[in-house]
N, C-alpha and C positions, 0 to 999 in steps of 0.2 A: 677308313680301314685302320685297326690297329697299329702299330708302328712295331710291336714284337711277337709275333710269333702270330702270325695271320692262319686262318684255319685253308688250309687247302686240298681241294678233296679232288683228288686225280682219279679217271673215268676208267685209266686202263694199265695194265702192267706193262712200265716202262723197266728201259736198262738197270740194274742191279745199281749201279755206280752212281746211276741219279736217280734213283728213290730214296741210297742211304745221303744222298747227301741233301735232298729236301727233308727228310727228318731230321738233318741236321739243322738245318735253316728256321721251318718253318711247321708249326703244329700241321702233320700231313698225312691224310688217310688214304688209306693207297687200296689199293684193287688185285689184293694177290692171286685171288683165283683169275683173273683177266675174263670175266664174264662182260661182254657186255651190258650197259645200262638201260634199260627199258625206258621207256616214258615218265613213268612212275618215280623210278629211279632219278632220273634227272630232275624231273621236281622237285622231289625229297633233296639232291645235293645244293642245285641252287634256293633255295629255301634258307640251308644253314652255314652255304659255305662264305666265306672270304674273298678268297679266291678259287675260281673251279678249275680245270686243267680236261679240258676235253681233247678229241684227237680228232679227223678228218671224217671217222665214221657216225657222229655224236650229232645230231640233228639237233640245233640248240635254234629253236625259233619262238619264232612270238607267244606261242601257245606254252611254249617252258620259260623265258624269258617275264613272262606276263604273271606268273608265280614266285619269282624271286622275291627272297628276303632282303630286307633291309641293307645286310651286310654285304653283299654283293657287290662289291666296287670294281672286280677283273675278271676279265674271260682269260685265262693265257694259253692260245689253240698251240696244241704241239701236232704243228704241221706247217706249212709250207703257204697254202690258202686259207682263208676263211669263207670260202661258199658254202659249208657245214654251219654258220653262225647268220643271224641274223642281226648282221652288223647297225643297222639304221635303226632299230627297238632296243639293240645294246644302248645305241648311245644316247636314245631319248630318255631312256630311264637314266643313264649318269654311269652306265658301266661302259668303264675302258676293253678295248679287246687288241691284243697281239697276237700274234706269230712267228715264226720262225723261219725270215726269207732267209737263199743262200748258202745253206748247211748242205742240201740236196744237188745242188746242182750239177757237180761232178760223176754224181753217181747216177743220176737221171741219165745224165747225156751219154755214160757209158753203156744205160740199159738200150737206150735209143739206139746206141749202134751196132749194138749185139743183134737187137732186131732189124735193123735195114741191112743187114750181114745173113741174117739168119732163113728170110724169107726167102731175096730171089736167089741164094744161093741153096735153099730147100734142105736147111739142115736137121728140122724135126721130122721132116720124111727120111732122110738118112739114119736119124737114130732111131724110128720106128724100125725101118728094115733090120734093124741089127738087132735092138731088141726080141725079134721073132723070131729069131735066128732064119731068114729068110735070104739072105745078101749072097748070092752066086760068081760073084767074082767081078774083078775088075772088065769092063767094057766102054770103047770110045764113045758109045751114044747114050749111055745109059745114068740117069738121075741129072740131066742138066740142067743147069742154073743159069745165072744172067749176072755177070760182074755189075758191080757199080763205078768202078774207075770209067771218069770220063762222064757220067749219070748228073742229070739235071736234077738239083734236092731245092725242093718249095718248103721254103721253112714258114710256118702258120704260127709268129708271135716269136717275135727275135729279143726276148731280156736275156738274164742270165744264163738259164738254160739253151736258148737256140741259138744265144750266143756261142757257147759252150758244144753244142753237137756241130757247129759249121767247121770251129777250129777242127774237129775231130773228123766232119766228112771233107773236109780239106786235105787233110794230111792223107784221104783214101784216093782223094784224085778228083774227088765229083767238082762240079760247077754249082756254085750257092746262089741260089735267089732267094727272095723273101718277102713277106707281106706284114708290115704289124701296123699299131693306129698310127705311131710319128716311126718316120724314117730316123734311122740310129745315126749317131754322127760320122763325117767325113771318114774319119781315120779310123774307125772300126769297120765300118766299108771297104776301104783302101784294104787293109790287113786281113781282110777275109773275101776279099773278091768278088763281095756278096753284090746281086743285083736288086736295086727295089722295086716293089711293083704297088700302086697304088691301088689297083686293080687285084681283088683274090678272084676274082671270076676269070682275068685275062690269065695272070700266073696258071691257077691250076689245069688250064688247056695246054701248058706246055710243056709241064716236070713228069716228068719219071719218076719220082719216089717225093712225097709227101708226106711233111712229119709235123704232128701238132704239139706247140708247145706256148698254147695261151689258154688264162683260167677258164674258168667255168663261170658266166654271170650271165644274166639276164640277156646282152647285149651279145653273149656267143655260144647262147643254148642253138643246138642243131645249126652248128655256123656253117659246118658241111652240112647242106641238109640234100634230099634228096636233086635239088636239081643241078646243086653245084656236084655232088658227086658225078651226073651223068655228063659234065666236061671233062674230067677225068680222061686221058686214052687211056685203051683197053690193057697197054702195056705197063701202063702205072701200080705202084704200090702205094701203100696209107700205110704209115706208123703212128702209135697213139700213145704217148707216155703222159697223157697233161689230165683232162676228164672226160672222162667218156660221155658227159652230155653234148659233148662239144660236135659230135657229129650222131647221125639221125643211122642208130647202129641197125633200124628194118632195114633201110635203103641198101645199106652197106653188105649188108646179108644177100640180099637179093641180088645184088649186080655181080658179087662173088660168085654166087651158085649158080648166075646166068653163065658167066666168063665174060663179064665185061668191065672186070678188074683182074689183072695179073694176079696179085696177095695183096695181104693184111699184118700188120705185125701190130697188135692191142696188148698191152698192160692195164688198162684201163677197159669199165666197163659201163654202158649208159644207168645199166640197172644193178649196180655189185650188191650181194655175190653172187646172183644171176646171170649168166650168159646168152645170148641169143645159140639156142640148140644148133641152125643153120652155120651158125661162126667155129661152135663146137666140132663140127664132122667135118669141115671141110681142109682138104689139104693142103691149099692154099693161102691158110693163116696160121700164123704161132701166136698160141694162148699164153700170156703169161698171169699169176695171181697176185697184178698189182704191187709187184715186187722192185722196183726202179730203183726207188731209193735205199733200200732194204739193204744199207751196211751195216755194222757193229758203230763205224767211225762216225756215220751221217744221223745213229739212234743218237748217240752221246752228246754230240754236238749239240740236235736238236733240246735236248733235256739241257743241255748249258743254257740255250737260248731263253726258255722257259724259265728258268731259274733267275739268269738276272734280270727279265721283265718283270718278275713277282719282286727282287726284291728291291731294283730301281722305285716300281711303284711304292711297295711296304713304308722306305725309305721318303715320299714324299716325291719323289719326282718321276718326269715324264719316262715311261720306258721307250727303250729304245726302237721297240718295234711296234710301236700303238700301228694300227690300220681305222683310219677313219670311212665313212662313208663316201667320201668325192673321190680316195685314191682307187675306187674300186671303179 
């Protein structure tokens, strides 16, 4: 790759503040209508770019990858994962690919608690009712909910982020357990109360509120899949801020509209921007549109990241956030 002024052709319209500052940096062609890029379209960028700058919606596989030009040397994903990239055909071909872990995390784990807040406490039914102007007055039985203080939370993939949502469903009172591939160390245990389970089939027979925060790979596509769902008790909830292939969202559909789950609280969707119509009508789940991370603070950041991966690389050395194939 060139050492000045590398071509880099970004997929989608980023914050103001880091698009003027990659044309400061770097020969950079930007995406001001923020269309998304077709198939075609990605061809065409990997073909001429440098560096590309895709996002989490940008399906960069082998079939686009296997068209790259010459100049090709970085993928720099602005996002969080790379299950969008087809990390093992990046790297046989000699292209680097980063990310941008940790910029998210805060803001994830505060969507996550908006929704384990929002479900059994039934507060998108509360705003429908108002909305319709339908709400008759205060009454002692009417619109009840289910606290979480004292509530058993199965965290499904304890890094940063379920790191991050335990300190927070802690500070609410619930009781933490958790399931991820290594158990976290002593003293992050200690400091969050948290219980491990080796077992995600034993845990999920016994929590009250369920929240996924492990990637999307191969090894945890439909990791809820339909038959772990039906250990689930009926009184359980599922929250989803992490990917929505990660649980088998017919199943989930289904056991909702049987009543043999409490709720749902998804950000994430198996099929985006498709919804399962079942998850749509029912009132027992809040939809939200993939919004978790969705600050001002968490864009910026992100686009920082991005920035000094392109020009650590430009520069000659390793970026900071390369993702190879084994870390996945």
């Amino acid at each position: 790759m060139p050492k000045s002024r590398p071509l880099v052709i970004v997929t989608r319209k980023l914050p103001d503040v880091v698009e003027t500052r990659m044309r400061e940096l770097f020969d950079t062609r930007l995406n001001i209508e923020d269309r998304p890029l077709d198939h075609a379209g990605l061809v065409a960028a990997v073909r001429e770019a440098d560096v590309l700058v895709p996002t989490v919606t940008d399906r960069i596989d082998s079939s686009i990858l296997s068209q790259a030009g010459p100049n090709l040397r970085l993928i720099a994903n602005y996002g969080n994962g790379v299950d969008n990239i087809d990390v093992d055909t990046a790297t046989t071909r000699g292209i680097a690919v980063t990310n941008t872990p940790g910029v998210l995390t805060e803001d994830t784990a505060d969507m996550t608690m908006a929704l384990m807040l929002a479900v059994p406490r039934r507060l998108a039914e509360g705003v429908h009712v108002m909305d319709e102007g339908s709400w008759k007055g205060w009454s002692p039985t009417w619109m009840l909910g289910h606290r979480i203080n004292g509530k058993r939370l199965g965290i499904i993939g304890m890094g940063r982020i379920g790191q991050a949502v335990a300190r927070r469903a802690k500070a609410f009172g619930m009781q933490i357990h958790y399931h991820n591939r290594r158990r976290v160390p002593g003293d992050v245990e200690d400091a969050l109360e948290a219980t491990y389970w080796d077992s995600l089939d034993q845990m999920l027979a016994r929590m009250d509120v369920i929240s996924v925060h492990c990637p999307h790979t191969p090894a945890t596509y439909h990791l809820l899949s339909a038959r772990r769902l039906k250990l689930l008790r009926p009184e359980a909830y599922v929250v989803n801020t992490a990917r929505g292939e990660v649980i088998d969202e017919n199943a989930l559909a289904r056991m909702l509209e049987a009543g043999e789950l409490a709720g749902a609280g998804l950000d994430v969707f198996e099929h985006e921007p498709s919804v399962n119509p079942k998850l749509a009508k029912s009132d027992q789940v809040v939809l939200l549109p993939h919004m978790g991370s969705s600050t001002i603070e968490s864009r910026i950041d992100m686009g920082e990241k991005v920035i000094i991966n392109i020009k650590t690389f430009a520069d000659g050395h390793r970026p900071p956030d390369r993702v190879l194939p084994s870390m996945l």
